[in-house]
N, C-alpha and C positions, 0 to 999 in steps of 0.2 A: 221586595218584590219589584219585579220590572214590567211594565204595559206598554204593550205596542200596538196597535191597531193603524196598518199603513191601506190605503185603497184609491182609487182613483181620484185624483183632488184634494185627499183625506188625510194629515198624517197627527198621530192620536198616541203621544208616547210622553210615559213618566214614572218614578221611581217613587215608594213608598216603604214604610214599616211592613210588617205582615201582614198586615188587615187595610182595604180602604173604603170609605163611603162613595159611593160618588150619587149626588143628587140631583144637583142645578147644573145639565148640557146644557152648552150652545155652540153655535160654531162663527166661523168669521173669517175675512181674507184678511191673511197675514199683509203688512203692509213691508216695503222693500227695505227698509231700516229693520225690520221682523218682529217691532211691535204688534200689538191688535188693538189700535187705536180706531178701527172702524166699527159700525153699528156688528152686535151679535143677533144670531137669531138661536132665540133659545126654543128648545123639546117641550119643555112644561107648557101648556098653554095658561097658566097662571103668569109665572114667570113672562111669555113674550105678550102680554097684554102692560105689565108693568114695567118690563125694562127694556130698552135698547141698545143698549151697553152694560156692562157689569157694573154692579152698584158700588158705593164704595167699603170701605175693606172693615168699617162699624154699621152696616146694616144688618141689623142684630137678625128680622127676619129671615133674609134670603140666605146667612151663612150660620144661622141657625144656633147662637152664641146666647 
């Protein structure tokens, strides 16, 4: 399956199996090298009280492991 969601300032595109979850939004200025090394601002208001950035990739919580 392919996902595209392009919109003003927005572009929102990735490839997956048949099925995807998607739980934890946020968003963030691409930085010019095209990392996202800058602060996210996350949807959940759980999540934007707890992170500022994405946690890291054993945080068994927020990636739900």
């Amino acid at each position: 399956m392919r996902v595209i969601a392009d919109g003003r300032g927005v572009a929102l595109r990735f490839d997956c199996s048949e099925s995807v979850r998607v739980s934890h939004v946020s968003a963030f200025r691409i930085q010019a090298d095209g990392s996202d090394n800058g602060p996210h601002l996350f949807v959940s208001k759980i999540d934007a009280r707890r992170n500022t950035f994405l946690p890291p990739a054993d945080e068994k919580t927020f990636y739900e492991r």
